[in-house]
C-alpha positions as CSV (number, residue, x, y, z in Angstrom):
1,X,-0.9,-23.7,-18.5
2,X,0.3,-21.5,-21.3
3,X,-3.4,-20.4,-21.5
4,X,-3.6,-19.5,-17.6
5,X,-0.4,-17.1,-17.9
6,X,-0.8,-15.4,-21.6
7,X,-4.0,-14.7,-19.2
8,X,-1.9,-13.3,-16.5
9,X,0.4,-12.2,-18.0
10,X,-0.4,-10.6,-21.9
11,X,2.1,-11.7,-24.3
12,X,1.6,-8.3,-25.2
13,X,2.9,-6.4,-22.1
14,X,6.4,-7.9,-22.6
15,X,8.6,-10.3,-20.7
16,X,10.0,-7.2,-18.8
17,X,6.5,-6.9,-16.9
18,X,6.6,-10.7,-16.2
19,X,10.0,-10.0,-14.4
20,X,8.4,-7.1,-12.7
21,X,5.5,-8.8,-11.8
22,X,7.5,-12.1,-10.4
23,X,9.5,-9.5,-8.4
24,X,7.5,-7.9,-6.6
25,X,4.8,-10.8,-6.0
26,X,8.0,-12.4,-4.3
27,X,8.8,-9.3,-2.2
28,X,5.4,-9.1,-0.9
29,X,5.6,-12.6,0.3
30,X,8.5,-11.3,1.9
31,X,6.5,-8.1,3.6
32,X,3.7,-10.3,4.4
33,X,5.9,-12.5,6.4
34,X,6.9,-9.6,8.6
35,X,3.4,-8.6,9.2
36,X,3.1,-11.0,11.7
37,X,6.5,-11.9,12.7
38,X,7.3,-8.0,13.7
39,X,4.8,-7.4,16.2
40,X,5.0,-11.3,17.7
41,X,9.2,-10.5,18.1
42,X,7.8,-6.7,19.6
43,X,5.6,-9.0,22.0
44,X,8.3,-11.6,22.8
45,X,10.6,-8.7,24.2
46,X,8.4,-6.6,25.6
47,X,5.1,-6.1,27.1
48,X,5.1,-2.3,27.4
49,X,2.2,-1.2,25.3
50,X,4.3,2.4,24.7
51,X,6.9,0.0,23.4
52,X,4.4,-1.8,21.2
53,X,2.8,0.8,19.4
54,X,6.6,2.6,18.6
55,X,7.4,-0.3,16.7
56,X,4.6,0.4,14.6
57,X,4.8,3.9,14.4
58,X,8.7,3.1,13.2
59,X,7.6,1.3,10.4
60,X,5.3,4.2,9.3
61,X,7.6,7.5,10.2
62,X,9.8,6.6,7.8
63,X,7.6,7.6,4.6
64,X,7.3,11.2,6.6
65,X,10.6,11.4,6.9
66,X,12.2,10.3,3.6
67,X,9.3,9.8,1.3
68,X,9.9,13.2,-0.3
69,X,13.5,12.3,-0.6
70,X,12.8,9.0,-2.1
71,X,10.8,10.1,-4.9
72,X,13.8,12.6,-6.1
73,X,16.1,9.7,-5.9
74,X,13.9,7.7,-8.1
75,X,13.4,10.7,-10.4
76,X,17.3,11.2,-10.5
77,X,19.1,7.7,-10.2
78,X,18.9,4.3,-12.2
79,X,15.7,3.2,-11.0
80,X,16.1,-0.3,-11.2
81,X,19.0,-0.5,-9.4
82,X,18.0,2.0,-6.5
83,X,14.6,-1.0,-6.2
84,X,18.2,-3.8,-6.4
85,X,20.1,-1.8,-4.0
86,X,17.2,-1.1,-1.3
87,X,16.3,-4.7,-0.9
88,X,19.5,-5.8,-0.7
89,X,20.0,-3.5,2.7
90,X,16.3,-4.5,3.5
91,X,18.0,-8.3,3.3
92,X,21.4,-7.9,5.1
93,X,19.4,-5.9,8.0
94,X,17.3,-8.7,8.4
95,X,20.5,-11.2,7.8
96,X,21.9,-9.5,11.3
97,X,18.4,-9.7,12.9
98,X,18.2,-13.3,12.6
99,X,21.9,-13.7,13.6
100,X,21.1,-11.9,17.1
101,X,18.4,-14.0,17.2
102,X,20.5,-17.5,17.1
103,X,23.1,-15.9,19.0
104,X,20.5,-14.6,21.8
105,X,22.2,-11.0,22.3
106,X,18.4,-9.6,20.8
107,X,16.9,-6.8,23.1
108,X,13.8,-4.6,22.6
109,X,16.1,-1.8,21.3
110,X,18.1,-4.0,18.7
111,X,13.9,-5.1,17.4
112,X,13.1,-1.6,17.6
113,X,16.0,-0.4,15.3
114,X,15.4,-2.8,13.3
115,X,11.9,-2.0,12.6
116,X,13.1,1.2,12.0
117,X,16.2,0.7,9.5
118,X,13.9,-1.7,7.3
119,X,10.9,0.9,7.1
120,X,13.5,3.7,5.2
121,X,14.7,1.0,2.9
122,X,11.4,-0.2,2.4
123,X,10.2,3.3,1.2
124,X,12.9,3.5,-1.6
125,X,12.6,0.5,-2.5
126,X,8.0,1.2,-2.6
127,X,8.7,4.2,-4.5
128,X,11.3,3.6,-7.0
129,X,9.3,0.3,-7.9
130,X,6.0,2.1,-8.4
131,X,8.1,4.4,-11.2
132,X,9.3,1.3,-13.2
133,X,5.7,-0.2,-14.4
134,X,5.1,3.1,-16.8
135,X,8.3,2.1,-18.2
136,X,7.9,-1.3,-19.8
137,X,4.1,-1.0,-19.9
138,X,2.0,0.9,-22.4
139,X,-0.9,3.4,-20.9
140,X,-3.7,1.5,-22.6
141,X,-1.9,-1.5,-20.2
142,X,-1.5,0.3,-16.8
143,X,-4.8,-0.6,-15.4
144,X,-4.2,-4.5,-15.9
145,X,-0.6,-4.2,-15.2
146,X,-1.4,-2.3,-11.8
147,X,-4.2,-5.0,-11.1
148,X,-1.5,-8.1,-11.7
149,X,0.4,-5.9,-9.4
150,X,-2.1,-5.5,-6.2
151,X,-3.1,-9.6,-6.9
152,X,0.3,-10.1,-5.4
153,X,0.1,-7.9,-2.8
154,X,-3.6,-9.1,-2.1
155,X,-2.5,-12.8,-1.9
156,X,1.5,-12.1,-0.8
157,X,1.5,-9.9,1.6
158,X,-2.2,-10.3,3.1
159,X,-3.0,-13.7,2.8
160,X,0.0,-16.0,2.7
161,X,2.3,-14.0,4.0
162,X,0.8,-13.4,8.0
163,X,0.1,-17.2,8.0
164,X,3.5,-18.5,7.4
165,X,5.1,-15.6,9.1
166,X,3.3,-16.6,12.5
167,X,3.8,-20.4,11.4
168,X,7.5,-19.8,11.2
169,X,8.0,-18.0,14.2
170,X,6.8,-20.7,16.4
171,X,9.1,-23.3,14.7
172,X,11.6,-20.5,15.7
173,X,12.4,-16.9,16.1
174,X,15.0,-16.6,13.7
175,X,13.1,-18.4,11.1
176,X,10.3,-15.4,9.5
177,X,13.2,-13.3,9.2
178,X,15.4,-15.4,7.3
179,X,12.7,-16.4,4.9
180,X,11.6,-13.0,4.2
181,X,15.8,-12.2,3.5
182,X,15.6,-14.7,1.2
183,X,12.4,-13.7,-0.8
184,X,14.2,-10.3,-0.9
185,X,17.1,-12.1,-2.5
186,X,15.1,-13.7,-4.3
187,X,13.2,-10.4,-5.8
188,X,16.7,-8.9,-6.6
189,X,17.5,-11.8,-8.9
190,X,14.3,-11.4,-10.4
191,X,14.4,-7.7,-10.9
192,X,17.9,-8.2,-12.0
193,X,16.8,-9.9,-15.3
194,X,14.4,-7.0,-16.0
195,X,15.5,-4.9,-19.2
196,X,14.6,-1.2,-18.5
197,X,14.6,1.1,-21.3
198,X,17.4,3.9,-20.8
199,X,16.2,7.4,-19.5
200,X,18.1,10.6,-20.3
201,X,20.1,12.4,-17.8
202,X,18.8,15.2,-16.0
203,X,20.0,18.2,-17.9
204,X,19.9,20.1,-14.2
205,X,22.1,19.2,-10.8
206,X,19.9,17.6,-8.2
207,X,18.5,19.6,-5.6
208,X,16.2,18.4,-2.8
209,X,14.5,21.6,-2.2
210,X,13.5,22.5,-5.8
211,X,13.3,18.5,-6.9
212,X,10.2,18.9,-4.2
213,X,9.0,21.8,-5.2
214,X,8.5,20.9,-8.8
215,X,6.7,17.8,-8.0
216,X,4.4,19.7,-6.0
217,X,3.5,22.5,-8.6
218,X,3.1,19.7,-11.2
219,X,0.7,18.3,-8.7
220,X,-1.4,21.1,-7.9
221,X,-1.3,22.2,-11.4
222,X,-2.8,18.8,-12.5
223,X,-6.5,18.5,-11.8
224,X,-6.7,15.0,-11.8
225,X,-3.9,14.1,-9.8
226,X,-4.8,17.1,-7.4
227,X,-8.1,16.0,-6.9
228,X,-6.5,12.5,-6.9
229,X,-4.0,13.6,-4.0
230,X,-6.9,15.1,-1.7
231,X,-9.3,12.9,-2.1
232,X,-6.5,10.0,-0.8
233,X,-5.1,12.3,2.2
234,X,-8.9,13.4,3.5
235,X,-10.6,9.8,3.1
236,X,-7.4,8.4,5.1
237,X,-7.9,10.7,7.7
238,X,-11.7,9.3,8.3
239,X,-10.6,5.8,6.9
240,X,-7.4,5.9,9.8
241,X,-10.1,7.1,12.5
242,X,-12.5,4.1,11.7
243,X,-9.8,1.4,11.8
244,X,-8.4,2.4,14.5
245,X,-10.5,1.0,16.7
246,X,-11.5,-2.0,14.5
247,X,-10.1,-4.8,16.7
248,X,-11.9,-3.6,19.7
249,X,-15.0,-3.0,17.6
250,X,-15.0,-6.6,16.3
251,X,-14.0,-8.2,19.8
252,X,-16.2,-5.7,22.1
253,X,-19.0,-4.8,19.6
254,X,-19.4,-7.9,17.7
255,X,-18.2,-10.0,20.4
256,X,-16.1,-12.1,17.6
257,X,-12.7,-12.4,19.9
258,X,-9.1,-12.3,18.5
259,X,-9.8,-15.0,16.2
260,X,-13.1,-12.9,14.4
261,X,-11.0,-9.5,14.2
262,X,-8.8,-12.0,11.8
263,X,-11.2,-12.9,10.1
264,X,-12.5,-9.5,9.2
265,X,-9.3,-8.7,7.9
266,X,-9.0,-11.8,5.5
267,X,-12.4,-11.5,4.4
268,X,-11.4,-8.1,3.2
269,X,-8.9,-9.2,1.4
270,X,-11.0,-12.3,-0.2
271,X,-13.2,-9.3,-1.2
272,X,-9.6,-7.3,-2.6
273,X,-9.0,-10.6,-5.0
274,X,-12.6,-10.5,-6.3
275,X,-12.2,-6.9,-7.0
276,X,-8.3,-7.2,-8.8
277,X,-9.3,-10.1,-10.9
278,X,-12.3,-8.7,-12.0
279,X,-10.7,-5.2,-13.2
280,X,-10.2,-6.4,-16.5
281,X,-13.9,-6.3,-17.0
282,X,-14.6,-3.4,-14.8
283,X,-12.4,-1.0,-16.7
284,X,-13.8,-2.3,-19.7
285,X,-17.4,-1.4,-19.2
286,X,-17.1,2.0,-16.9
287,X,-14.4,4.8,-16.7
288,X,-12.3,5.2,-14.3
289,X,-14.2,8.5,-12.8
290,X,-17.2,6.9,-12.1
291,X,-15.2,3.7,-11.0
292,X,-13.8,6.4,-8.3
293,X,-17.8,8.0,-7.5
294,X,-18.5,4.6,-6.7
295,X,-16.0,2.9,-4.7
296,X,-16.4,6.7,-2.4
297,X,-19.9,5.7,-1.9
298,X,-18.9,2.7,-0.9
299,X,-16.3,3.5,1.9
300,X,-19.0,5.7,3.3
301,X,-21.8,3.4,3.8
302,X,-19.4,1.4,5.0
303,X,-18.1,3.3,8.1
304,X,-22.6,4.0,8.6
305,X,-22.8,-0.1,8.3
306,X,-19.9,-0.6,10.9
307,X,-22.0,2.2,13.8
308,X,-25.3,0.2,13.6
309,X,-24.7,-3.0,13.4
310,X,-23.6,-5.2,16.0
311,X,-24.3,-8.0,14.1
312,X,-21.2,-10.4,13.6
313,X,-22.1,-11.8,9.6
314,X,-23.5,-8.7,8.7
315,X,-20.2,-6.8,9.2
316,X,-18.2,-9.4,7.6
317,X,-20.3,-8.9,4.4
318,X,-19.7,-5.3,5.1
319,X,-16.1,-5.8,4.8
320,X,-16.1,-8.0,1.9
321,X,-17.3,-5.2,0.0
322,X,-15.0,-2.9,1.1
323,X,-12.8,-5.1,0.2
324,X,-13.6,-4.7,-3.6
325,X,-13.8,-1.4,-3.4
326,X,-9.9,-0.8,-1.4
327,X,-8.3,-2.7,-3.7
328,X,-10.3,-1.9,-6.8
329,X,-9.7,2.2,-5.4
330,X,-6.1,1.2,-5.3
331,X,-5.6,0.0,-9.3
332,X,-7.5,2.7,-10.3
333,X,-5.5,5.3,-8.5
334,X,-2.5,4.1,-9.4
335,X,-3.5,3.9,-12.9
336,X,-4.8,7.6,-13.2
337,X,-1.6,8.6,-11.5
338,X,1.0,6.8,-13.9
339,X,-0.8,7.5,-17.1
340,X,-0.9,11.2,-16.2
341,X,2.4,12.2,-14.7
342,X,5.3,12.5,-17.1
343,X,8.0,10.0,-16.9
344,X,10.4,12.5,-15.0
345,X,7.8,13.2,-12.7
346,X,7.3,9.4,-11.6
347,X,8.7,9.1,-8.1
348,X,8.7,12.7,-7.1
349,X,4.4,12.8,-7.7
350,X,4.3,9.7,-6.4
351,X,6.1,9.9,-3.2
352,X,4.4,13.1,-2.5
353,X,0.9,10.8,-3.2
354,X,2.2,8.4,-0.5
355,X,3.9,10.4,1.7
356,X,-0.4,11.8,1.8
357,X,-1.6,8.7,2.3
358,X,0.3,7.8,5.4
359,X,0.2,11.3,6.9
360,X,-3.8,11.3,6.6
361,X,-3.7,7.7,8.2
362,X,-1.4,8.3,11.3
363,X,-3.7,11.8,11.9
364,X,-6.7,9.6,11.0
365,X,-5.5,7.2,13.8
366,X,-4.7,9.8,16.3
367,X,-8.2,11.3,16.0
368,X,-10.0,7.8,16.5
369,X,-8.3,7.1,19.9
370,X,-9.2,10.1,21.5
371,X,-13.2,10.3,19.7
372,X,-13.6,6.6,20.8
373,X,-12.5,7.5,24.3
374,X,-15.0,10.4,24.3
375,X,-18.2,8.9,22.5
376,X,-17.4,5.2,22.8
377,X,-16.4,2.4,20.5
378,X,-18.9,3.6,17.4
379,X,-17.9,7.0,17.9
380,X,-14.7,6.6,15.3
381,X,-17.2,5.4,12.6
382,X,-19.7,7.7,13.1
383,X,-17.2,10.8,12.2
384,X,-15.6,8.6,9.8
385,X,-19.2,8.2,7.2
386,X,-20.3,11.8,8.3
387,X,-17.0,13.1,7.5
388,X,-16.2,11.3,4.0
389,X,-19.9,12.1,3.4
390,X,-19.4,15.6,3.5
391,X,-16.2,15.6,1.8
392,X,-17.9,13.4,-1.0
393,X,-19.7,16.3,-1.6
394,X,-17.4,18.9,-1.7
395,X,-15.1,16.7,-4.4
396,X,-18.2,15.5,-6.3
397,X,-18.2,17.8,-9.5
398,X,-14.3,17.9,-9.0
399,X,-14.3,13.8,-10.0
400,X,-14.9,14.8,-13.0
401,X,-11.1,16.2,-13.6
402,X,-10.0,12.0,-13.3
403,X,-12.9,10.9,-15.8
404,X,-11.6,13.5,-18.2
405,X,-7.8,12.2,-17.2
406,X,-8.7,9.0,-18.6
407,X,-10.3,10.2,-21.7
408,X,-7.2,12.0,-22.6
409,X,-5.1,8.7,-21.5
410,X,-7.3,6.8,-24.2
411,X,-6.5,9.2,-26.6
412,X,-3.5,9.3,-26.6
413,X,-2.6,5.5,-26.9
């Protein structure tokens, strides 16, 4: 046993990281849980589709809306205890869910606002907790640290989590939502243990204008976080487009039903736990740059594999190595972005990094609905691999700025 976690979790990355860790494994079990049980309680008051597809829009504006804010918060305020505070709202909004559910006064619009409320805590709490791992963990450590980090997430909130939120709501309504408040509970006492070493004051007053503002001119004036930053928003635009459509591609093109389109999803995420548990070895025998060339090449075959084939095992394999690749992509990310950006710059860089990622998804998404009513099912992933293609090869020789990035990191530790 003690062999399995010094493997887990180094000795050497300190008992802070293991509180970390624990934390946020527990918090994604919690998110996980909601994954299912949102849209089923969308479904059970509603079947308006409009209706449907604003409750997931809700839980998505939010990171447009406050994401910027978010990161100044985290640049400016205990960070540890804006992550406590932010999942203890996350937990008393779902404490008043459940109670309308037991009491039966629920309607679409109390669901709805909901959804809503628990997305802007959610991206405080996302934001200020990606800031805290550079803190108690050395940069020579990130990439294993972030990899321990995304196993959570991988198993939490995409494997474990659906399945016993979607269990739980047909023992009961009420029930998902009280077990994820108590995982969120749970994740505060956790986090609450953490030691965090002490940060000096901001010698400036807070302002939200120029707080933005200066995260953006560090970003831009980085290269490896700039090229970092577009390469994320422009593949989510093409990435958004593809998956748009993915559960009528797997039900209409593939002919797999509901129950196939599910098993896309957790095949991908079977390939995701291959990928994180193997990062120790992969970041030990390539750099991170070419780590990055190759996972690129990989998304865009991938969209070219999903507009010929029509073939049901063949896209599953298909998936599984995306799979690798999303959740190797997102370690490695991560990793370039918290070894380069100084500590003051944590939240504010990497709200702005997120705040990319969901605004070249939900453009991504709007795109594939109207090319798939135009040119058909395949038409999404046919302008998804010939656009990353052709953005592959404008940010080719521009990679180079993150394989550089994680020379300096190395030299430096």
């Amino acid at each position: 046993m003690s062999r399995t976690l010094e493997a887990v979790f180094p000795a050497r990355m300190g008992t802070p990281f293991r509180w970390l860790v624990g934390s946020s494994w527990m918090s994604n079990l919690g998110d996980g849980i909601l994954v299912a049980a949102g849209p089923l309680l969308v479904a059970s008051q509603t079947s308006d589709p409009l209706l449907v597809a604003l409750a997931a829009l809700l839980q998505r504006l939010p990171w447009l809306l406050f994401g910027l804010y978010a990161g100044v918060l985290a640049d400016r305020l205990d960070r540890r205890l804006v992550v406590i505070v932010a999942d203890l709202i996350r937990a008393a909004i779902l404490v008043g869910l459940t109670l309308t559910l037991v009491t039966g006064v629920v309607n679409v619009g109390v669901v709805l606002t909901a959804m809503f409320l628990l997305g802007v805590a959610e991206v405080f709490a996302d934001v200020t907790t990606g800031t805290l791992l550079p803190m108690v963990v050395g940069k020579a450590d990130l990439g294993i640290g972030n990899a321990r980090v995304m196993a959570g997430f991988l198993t939490m909130n995409n494997l474990a989590g659906p399945a016993i939120g979607a269990f739980l709501f047909a023992a009961g309504t009420a029930w998902p939502f009280a077990v994820q408040a108590l995982c969120l509970a749970l994740a505060v006492v956790l986090l609450s243990r953490m030691a965090v070493p002490a940060r000096p004051r901001p010698e400036t007053p807070s302002h939200l204008r120029r707080d933005v503002a200066e995260g953006w001119r560090w970003t831009w004036g980085n290269a490896a976080v700039r090229t970092l930053t577009l390469t994320i928003v422009t593949f989510n635009v093409t990435w958004g487009a593809a998956w748009s459509v993915l559960v009528l591609y797997a039900t209409d093109t593939l002919g797999m039903g509901p129950v196939g389109f599910g098993l896309l999803t957790t095949v991908s995420a079977l390939g995701g736990v291959l990928g994180t548990f193997g990062y120790d070895w992969l970041e030990r025998h390539a750099s991170l740059g070419n780590i990055m060339r190759v996972g690129l090449i990989i998304e865009t075959l991938t969209h070219l594999g999903f507009a010929l084939t029509t073939t049901p095992w063949v896209a599953m394999v298909i998936m599984f190595v995306f799979g690798v690749h999303a959740f190797v992509w997102g370690t490695t990310s991560r990793t370039v972005r918290m070894r380069a950006v100084p500590m003051e710059l944590q939240g504010r860089v990497g709200s702005l990094y997120m705040v990319g990622v969901f605004g070249g998804i939900v453009a991504g998404q709007a795109l594939g609905g109207v090319i798939a009513k135009i040119w058909g099912i395949t038409g999404p992933f046919w302008f998804a691999f010939v656009g990353s293609a052709l953005i592959l090869a404008l940010i080719w020789r521009q990679l180079v700025h993150i394989e550089h990035a994680d020379d300096e990191a190395r030299a430096e530790v």
